[in-house]
C-alpha positions as CSV (number, residue, x, y, z in Angstrom):
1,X,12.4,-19.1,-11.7
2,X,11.6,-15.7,-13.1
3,X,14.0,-15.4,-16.4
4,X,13.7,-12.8,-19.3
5,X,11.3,-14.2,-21.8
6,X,13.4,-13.0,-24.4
7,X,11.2,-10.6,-25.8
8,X,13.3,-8.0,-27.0
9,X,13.1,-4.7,-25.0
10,X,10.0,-5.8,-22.7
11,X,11.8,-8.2,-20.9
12,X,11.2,-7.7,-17.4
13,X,13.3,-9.0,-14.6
14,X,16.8,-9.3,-15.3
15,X,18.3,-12.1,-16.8
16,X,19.5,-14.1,-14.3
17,X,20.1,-17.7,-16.3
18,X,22.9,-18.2,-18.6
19,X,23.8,-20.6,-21.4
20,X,25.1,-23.8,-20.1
21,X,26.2,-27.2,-21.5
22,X,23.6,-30.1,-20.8
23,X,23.7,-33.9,-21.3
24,X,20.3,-35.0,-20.0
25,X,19.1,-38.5,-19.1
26,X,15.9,-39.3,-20.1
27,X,13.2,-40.2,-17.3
28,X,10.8,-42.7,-18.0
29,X,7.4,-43.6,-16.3
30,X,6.5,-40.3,-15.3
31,X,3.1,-40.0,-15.6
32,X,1.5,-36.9,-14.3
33,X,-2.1,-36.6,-12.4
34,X,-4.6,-35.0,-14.4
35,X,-6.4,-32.0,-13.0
36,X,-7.3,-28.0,-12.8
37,X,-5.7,-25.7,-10.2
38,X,-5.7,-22.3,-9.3
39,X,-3.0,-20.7,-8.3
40,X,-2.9,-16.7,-6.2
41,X,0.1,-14.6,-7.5
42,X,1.9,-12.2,-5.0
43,X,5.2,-10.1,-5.4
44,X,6.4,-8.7,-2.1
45,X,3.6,-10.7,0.1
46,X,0.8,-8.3,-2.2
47,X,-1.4,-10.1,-4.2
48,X,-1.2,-8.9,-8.0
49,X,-2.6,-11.7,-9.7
50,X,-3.6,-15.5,-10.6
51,X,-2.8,-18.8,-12.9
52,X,-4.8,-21.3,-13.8
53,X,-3.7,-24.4,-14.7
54,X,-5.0,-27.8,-16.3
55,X,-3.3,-30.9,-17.0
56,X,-4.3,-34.0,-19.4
57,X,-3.6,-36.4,-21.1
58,X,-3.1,-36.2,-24.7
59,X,-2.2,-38.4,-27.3
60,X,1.6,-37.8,-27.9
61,X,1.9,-38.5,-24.0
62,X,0.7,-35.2,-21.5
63,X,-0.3,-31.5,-22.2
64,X,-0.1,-28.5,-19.8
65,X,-2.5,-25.0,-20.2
66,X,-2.5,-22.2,-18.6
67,X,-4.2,-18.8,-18.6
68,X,-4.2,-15.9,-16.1
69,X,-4.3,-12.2,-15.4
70,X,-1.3,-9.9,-13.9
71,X,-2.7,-6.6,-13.3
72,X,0.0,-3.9,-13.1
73,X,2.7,-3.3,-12.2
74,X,3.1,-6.6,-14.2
75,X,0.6,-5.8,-16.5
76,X,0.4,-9.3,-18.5
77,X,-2.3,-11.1,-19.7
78,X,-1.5,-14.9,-20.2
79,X,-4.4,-15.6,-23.1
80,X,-2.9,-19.2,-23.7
81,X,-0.2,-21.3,-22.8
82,X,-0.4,-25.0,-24.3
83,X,3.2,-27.1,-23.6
84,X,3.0,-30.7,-24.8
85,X,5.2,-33.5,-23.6
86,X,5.1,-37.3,-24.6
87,X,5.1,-40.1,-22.0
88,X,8.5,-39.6,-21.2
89,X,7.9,-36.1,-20.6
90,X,10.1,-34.7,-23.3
91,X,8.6,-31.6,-25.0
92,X,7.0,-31.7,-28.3
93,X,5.6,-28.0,-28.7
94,X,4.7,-24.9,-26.8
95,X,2.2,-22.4,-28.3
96,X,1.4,-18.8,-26.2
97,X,-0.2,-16.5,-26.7
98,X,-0.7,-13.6,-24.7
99,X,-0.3,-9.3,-24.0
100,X,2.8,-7.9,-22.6
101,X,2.4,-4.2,-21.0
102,X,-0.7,-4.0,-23.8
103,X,0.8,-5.1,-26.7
104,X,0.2,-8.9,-28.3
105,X,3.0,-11.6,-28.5
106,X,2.9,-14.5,-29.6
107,X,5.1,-17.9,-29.5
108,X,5.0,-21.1,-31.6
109,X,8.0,-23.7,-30.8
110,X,8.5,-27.2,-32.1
111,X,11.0,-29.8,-30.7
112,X,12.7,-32.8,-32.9
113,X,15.4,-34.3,-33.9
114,X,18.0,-32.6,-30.6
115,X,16.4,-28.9,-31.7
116,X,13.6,-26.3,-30.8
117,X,12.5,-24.1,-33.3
118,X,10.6,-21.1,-32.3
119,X,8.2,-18.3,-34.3
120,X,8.0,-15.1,-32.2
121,X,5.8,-12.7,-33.0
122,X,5.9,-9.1,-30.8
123,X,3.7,-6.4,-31.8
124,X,3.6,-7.1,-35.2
125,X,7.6,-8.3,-35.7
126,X,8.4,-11.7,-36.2
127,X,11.9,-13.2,-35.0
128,X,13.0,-16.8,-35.7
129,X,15.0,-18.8,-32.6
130,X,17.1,-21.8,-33.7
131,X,18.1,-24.1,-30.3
132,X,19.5,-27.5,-29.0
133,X,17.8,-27.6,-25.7
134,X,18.1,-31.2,-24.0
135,X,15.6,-33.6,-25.1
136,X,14.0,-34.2,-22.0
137,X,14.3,-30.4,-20.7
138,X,11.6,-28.8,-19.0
139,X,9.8,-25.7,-20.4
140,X,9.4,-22.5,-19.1
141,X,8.5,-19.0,-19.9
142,X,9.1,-15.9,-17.4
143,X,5.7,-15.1,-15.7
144,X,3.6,-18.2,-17.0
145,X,3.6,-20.3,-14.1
146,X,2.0,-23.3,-16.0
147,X,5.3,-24.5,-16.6
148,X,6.0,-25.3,-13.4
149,X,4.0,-28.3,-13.2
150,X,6.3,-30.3,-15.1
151,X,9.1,-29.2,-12.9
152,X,7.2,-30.3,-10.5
153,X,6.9,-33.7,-11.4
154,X,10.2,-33.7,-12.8
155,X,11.6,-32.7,-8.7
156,X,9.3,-35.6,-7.5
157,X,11.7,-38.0,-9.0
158,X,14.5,-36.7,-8.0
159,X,17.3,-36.4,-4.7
160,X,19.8,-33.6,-4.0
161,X,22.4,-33.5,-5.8
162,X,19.9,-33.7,-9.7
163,X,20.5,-31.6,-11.8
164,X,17.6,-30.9,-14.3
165,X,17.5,-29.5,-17.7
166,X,15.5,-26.3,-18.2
167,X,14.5,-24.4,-21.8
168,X,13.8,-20.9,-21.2
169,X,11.6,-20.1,-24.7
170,X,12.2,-19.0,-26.9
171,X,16.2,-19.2,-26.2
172,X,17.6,-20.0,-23.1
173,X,19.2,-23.2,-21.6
174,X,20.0,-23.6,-17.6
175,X,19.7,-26.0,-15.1
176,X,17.5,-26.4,-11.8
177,X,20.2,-27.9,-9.2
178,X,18.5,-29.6,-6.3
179,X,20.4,-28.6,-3.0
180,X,17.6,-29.7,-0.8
181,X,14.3,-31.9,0.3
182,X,12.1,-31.3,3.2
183,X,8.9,-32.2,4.3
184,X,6.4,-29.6,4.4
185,X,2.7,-30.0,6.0
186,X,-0.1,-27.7,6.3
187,X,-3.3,-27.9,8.6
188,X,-6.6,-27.3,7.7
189,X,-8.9,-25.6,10.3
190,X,-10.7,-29.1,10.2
191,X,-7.3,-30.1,11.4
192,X,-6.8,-32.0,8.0
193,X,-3.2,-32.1,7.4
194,X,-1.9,-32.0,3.9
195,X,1.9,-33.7,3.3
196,X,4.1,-32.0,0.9
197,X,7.6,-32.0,-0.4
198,X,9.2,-29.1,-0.7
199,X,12.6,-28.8,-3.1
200,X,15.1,-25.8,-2.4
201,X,16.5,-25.6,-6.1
202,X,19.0,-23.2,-7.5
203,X,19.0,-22.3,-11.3
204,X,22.6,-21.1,-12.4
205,X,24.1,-18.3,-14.3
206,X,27.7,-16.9,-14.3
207,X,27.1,-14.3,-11.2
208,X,25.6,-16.9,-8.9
209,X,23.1,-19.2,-8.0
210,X,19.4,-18.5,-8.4
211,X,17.7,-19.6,-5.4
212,X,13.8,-20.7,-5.2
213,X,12.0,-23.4,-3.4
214,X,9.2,-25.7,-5.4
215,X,6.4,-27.1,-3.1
216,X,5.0,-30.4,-4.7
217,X,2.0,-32.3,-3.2
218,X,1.5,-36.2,-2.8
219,X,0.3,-36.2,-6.1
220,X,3.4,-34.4,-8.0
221,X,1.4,-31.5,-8.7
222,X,2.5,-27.8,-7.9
223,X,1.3,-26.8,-4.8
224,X,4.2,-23.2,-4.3
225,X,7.0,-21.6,-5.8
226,X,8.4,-19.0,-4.3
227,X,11.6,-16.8,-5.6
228,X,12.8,-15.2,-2.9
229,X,15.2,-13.2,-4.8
230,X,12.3,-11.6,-6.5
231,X,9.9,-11.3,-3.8
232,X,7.7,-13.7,-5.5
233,X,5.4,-16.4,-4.6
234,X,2.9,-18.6,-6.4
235,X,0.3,-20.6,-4.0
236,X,-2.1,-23.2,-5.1
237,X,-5.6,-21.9,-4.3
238,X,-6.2,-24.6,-1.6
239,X,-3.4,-24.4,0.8
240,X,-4.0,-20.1,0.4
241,X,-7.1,-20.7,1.3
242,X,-8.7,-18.7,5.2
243,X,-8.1,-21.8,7.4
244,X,-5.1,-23.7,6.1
245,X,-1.5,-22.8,8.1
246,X,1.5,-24.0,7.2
247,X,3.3,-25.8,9.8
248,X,6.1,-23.7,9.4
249,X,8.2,-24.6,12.5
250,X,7.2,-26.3,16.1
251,X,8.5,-26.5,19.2
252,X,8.3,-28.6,22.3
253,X,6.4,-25.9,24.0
254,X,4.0,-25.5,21.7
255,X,0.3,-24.5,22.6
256,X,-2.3,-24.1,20.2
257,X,-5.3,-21.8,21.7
258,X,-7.7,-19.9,20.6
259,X,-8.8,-16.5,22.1
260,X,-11.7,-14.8,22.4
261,X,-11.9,-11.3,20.6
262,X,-14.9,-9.2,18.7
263,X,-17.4,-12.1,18.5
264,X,-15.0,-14.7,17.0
265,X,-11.9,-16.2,18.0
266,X,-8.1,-15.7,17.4
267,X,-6.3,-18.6,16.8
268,X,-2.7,-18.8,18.1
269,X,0.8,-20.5,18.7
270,X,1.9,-20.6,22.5
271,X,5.4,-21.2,22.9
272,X,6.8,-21.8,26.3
273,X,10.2,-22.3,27.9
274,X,11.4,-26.0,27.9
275,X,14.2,-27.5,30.1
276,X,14.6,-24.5,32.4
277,X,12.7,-23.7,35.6
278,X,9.7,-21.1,35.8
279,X,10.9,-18.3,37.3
280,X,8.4,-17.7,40.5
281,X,6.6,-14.5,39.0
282,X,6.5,-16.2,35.7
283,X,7.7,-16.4,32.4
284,X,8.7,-12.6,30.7
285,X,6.0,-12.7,27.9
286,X,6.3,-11.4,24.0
287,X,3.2,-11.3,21.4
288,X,4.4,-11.2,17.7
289,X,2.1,-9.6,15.3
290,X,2.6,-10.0,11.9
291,X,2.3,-7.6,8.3
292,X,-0.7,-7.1,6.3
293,X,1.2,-8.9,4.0
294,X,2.4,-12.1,5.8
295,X,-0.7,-15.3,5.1
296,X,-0.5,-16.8,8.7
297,X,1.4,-16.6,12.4
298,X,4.6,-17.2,11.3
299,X,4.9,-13.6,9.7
300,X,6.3,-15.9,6.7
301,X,7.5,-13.0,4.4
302,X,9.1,-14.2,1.0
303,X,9.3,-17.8,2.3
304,X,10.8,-17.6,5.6
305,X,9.0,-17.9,8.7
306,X,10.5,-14.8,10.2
307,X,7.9,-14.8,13.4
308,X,8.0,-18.4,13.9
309,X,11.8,-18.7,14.0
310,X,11.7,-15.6,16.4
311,X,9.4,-17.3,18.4
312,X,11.4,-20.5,18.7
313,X,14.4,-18.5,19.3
314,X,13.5,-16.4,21.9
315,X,11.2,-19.4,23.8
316,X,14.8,-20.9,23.8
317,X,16.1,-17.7,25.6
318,X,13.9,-18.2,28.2
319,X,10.8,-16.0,26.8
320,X,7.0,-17.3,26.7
321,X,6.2,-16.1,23.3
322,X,2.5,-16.5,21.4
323,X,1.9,-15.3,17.9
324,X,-1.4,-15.6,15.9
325,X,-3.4,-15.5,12.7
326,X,-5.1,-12.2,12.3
327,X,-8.6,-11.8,11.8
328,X,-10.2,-13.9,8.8
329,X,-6.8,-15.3,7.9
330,X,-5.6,-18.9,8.9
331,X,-7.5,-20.3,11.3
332,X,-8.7,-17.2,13.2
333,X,-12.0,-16.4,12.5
334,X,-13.4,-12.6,11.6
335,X,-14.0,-10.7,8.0
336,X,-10.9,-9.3,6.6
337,X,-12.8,-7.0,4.9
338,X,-14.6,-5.3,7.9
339,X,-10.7,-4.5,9.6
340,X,-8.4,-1.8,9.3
341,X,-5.0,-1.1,10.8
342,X,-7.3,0.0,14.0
343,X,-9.2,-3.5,14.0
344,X,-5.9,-5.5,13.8
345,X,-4.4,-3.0,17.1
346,X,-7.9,-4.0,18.7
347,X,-6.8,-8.1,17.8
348,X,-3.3,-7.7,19.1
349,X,-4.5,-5.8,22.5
350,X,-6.7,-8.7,23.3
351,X,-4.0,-11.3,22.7
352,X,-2.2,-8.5,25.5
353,X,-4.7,-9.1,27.7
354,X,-5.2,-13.2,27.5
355,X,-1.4,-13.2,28.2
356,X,-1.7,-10.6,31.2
357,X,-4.3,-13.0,32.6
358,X,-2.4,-16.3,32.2
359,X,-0.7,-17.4,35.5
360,X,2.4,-18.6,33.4
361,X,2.9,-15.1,32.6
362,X,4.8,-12.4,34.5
363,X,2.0,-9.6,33.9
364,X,5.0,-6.6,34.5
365,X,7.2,-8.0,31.4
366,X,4.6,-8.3,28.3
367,X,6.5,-7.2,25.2
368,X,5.1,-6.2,22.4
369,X,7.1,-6.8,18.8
370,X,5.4,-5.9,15.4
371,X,7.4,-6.8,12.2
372,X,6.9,-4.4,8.5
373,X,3.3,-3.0,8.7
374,X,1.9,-5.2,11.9
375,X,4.3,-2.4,13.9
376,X,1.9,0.0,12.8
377,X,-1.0,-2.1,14.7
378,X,1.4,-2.6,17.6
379,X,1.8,1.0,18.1
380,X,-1.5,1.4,18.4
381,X,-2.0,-1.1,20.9
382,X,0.7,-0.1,22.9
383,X,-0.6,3.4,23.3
384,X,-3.5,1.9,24.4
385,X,-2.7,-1.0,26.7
386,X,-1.2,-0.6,29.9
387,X,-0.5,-3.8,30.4
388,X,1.9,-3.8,27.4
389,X,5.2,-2.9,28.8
390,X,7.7,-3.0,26.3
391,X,7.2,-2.1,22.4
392,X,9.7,-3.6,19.9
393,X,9.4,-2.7,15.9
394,X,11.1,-4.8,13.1
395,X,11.3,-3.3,9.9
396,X,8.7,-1.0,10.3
397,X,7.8,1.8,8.2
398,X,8.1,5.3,9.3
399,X,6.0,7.2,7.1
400,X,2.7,7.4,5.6
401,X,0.8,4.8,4.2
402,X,0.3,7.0,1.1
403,X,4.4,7.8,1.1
404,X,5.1,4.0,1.4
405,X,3.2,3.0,-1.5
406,X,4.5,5.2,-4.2
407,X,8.0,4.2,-3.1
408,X,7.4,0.8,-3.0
409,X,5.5,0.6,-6.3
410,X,8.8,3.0,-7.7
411,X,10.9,-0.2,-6.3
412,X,8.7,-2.9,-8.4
413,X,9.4,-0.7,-11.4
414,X,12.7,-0.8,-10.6
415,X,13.3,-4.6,-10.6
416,X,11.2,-5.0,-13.6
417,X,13.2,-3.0,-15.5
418,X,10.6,-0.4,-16.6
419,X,11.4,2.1,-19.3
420,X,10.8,6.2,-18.2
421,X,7.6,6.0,-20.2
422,X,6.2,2.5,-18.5
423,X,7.7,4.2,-15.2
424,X,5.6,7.5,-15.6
425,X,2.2,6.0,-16.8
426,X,2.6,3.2,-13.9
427,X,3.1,5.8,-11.3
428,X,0.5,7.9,-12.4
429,X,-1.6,5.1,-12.2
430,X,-0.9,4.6,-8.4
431,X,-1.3,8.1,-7.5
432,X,-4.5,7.9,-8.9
433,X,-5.5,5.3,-6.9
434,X,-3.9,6.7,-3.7
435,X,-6.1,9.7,-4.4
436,X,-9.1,8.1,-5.3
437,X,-9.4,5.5,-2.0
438,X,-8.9,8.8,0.0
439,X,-11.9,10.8,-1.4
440,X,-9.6,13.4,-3.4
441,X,-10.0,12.2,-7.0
442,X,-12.0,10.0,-9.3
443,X,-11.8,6.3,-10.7
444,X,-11.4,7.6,-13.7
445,X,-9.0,5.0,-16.0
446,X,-8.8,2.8,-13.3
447,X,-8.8,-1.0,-14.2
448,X,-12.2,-2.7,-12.4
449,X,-9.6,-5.0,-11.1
450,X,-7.3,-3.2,-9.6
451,X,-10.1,-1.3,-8.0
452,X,-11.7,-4.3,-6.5
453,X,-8.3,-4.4,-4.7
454,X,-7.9,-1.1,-3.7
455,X,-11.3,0.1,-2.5
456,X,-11.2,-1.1,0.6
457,X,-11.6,-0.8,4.3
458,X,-7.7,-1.7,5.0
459,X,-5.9,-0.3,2.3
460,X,-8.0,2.9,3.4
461,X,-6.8,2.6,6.4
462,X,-3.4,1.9,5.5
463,X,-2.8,4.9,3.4
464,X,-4.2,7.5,5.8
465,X,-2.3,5.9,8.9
466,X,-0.6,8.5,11.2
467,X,2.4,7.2,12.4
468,X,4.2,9.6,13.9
469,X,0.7,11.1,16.0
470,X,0.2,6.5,16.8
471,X,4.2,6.1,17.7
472,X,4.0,9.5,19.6
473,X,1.1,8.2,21.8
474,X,3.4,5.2,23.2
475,X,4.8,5.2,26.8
476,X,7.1,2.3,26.4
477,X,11.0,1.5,26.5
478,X,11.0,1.1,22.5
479,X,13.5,-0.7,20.3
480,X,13.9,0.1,16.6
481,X,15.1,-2.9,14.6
482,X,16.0,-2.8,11.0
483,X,17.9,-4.5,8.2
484,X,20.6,-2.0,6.8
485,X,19.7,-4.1,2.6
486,X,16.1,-4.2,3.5
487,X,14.6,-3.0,0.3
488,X,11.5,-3.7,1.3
489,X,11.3,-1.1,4.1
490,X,14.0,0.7,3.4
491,X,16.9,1.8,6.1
492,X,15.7,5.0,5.9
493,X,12.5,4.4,8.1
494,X,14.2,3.7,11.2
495,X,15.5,7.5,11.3
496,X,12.4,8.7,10.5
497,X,10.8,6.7,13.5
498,X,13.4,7.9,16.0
499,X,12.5,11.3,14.8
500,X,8.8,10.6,15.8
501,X,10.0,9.0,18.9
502,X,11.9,11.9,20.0
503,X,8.0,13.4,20.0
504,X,6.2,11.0,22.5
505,X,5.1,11.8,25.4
506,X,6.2,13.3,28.7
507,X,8.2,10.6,30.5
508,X,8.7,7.9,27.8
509,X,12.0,7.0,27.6
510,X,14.5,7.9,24.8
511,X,14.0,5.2,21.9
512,X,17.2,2.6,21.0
513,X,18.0,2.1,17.6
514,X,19.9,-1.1,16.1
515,X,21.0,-1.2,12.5
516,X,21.4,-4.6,11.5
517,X,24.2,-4.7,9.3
518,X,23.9,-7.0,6.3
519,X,20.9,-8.3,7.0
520,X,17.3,-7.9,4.5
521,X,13.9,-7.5,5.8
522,X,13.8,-11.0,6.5
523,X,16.7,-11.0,8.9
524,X,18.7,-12.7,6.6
525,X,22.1,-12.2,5.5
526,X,22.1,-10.2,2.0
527,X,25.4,-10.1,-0.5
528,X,26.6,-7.1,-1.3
529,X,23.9,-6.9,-4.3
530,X,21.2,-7.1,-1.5
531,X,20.5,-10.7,-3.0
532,X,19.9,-13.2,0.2
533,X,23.5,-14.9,0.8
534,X,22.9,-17.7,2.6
535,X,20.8,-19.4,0.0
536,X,21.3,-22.3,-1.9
537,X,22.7,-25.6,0.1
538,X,22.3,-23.8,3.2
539,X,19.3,-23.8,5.2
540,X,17.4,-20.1,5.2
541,X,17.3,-19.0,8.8
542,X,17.3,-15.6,10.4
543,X,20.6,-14.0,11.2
544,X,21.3,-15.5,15.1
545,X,22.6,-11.5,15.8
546,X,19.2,-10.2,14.9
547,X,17.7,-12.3,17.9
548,X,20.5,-11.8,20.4
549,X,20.2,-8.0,20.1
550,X,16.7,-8.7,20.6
551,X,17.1,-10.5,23.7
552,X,20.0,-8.8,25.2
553,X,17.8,-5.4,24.9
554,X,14.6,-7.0,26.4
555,X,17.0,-8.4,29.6
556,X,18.5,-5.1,29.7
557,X,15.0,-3.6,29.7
558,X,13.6,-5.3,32.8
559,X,16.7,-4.9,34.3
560,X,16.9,-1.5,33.7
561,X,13.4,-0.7,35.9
């Protein structure tokens, strides 16, 4: 869980644990498997960081260390993070050390005797914490993800229903409920498949549950945790890794291929219609294509597999759907590096035309349905493939890439709390960068790092995208699809793509537009606080209206002709 570290006016996302009352029952036997991991930091699906972790034994029973680097907008350095637990994994002491938003802390806390006395030290200023965390409590601290692998171990020994007892240094006490177990596997492309555990858990406070799901490996060490709340997920090195995919979802009509493209080969999900006849010109056909920002097929976004449970859902209404790994990612193969936004259309018109070709396929009904950023490649590829005869976007941005990423970088800073001064030198930062990657300003001040991110062929690409010229090129019957509380993409975007729509040309028909009430940018319900609603005990699935205005408009469609 991401909860304020407790350092005074730097915290950073808001506290979201509260005081509660714990009686804890010791565990015994836990001993934990020795070992170094890396783990990739992302917030929103962009990567903005890493962990390192390295567990031992130690004399008083275990120790835990981490170190990493979160550029901004994070912008914290973790120089040291040393927990130490004895064999019962009860915590001794916890020494960090680190740099918030460029300025040093530091954190020295002992446990004994029922209490957990902690030194802070911010900047210069030194506060003194007095607590009576549980005695076998697991430590955490907001943004060092170390931590996690003792709740890691902790969930390994544990059923629904658990509650576990967590110490927020230098002051807070919560619980980690577990509401839920499930197997998890992921497949190599050696077709090596690795068994985890995954634990939906829900840490408490007075306005609600928490929810975040903890991926644990046969060994009880972290492999994931991901905060959907937040837009944050932490993945172990090896299962982020090109060639490893999740095995999200399946289905009885499942059909792994791989397709031909630019000198390498696509790898992809068919899904086809089970328990109902082929209809004698052949199944209606729909090719997914998923963000920049989504690892695999599945469009996973946050957590949930919003493309695979699409695909599922709409092979259940009768559709043959496929859906693949884009270029250098997964199992497909291709350099990353070498693609832009025109690349991936060029990826997503060939998977058009092996699904034009395929005798399963009706070759007049091939739909074409791009969710966040993949629309932009769709678009693209619809104004340049005949053979595409319908073009869907979900949550799709509608201006420039160069618009989208002040506003989204305005949203981080938002949800992190920033002050006007951290605000204005963060955003001058960005616009920097914006300018520099296009040719119309220098490096000058600009972290190596966050250079080595930026200066490149996609985001490039992404920032100097034309939408409204790429959306007005389309011929298609299109449907706009968005979440009215997606913050991601915000409501907004949809108007401005009708607006381009309205543009296209001579003889495209007028564009539909479907605001999905309540629902995020993963088609999930939201509260009213745009937090996810239907997590916790329940299962996180996307919203059953999203996919039935979905299908009713691509019945209606071929209908309509």
């Amino acid at each position: 869980m991401l909860m304020a570290m407790g350092i005074g006016r730097y915290s950073t996302l808001a506290a979201i644990v509260s005081l509660l009352p714990a009686v804890a029952q010791a565990q015994t036997g836990l001993e934990m498997a020795p070992g170094q991991a890396t783990f990739n930091v992302f917030v929103g699906s962009t990567p903005v960081g890493f962990q390192q972790t390295d567990v031992r034994p130690s004399a008083a029973g275990w120790t835990i260390q981490s170190r990493g680097d979160l550029p901004p907008p994070l912008d914290i350095r973790n120089q040291s993070f040393l927990v130490e637990y004895d064999s019962r994994l009860r915590p001794v002491s916890l020494r960090v050390s680190g740099v918030l938003r460029s300025l040093p802390f530091s954190l020295v806390t002992t446990f004994a005797a029922g209490a957990a006395a902690s030194e802070m030290e911010e900047n210069g200023q030194r506060s003194v914490f007095d607590t009576a965390p549980p005695a076998d409590a697991v430590v955490l601290l907001n943004y060092f993800f170390g931590g996690y692998e003792a709740l890691a171990r902790r969930l390994a020994a544990s059923r629904p229903g658990d509650d576990i007892p967590v110490y927020v240094a230098p002051h807070t006490i919560t619980r980690a409920h577990v509401e839920r177990v499930r197997r998890q596997q992921m497949e190599t492309r050696a077709a090596v498949v690795i068994d985890a555990r995954v634990y939906g858990i829900s840490f408490q406070n007075p306005d609600g549950a928490v929810a975040a799901e903890v991926w644990v490996d046969a060994r009880h060490r972290l492999l994931r945790v991901t905060i959907p709340q937040v837009a944050v997920d932490v993945v172990r090195e090896d299962i982020a890794a090109v060639g490893t995919r999740v095995r999200a979802l399946t289905h009885a009509g499942d059909e792994a291929v791989n397709v031909r493209s630019a000198g390498f080969g696509l790898a992809a999900t068919v899904t086809v219609p089970v328990d109902r006849p082929r209809p004698a010109e052949g199944w209606p056909a729909v090719l997914l294509v998923s963000g920049p920002g989504a690892p695999d097929r599945d469009g996973t976004f946050s957590g949930v597999p919003v493309l695979g449970q699409l695909a599922l859902a709409l092979a259940d209404a009768g559709f043959l759907v496929a859906r693949y790994d884009r270029r250098g990612i997964g199992q497909s193969g291709g350099r990353p590096e070498s693609a832009g936004v025109e690349e991936y259309a060029d990826d997503a018109r060939t998977m058009v035309r092996y699904l034009d070709d395929r005798d399963d396929v009706d070759g007049d009904r091939i739909s074409l349905v791009g969710h966040a950023e993949g629309g932009w490649s769709t678009m693209l590829a619809a104004a340049r493939e005949r053979r595409a005869d319908n073009l869907v976007l979900i949550g799709v941005p509608g201006t420039s890439g160069s618009e989208l990423v002040l506003e989204q970088q305005a949203a981080i800073l938002d949800r992190l709390n920033a002050s006007d001064r951290e605000r204005t030198d963060k955003m001058r930062l960005q616009r920097r960068i914006v300018a520099a990657v296009r040719d119309e300003g220098a490096w000058t001040d600009v972290p190596d790092a966050m250079r080595g991110q930026a200066d490149t062929m996609w985001f490039r690409s992404f920032l100097e995208f034309d939408v409204a010229g790429a959306l007005r090129r389309t011929r298609q019957p299109l449907l706009i699809l968005h979440g009215a509380r997606d913050r991601h993409v915000g409501v907004q975007h949809a108007d401005r793509l009708v607006e381009h729509a309205r543009r296209r040309r001579r003889g495209a028909p007028p564009a539909e537009q479907i605001t999905l009430e309540g629902l995020d940018h993963r088609l999930l319900a939201a509260g009213p606080d745009e937090t996810t609603a239907d997590s916790g005990s329940q299962v996180r699935s996307i919203s059953r209206s999203a996919v039935d205005r979905l299908t009713t408009w691509l019945n209606q469609t071929r209908n309509n002709r």
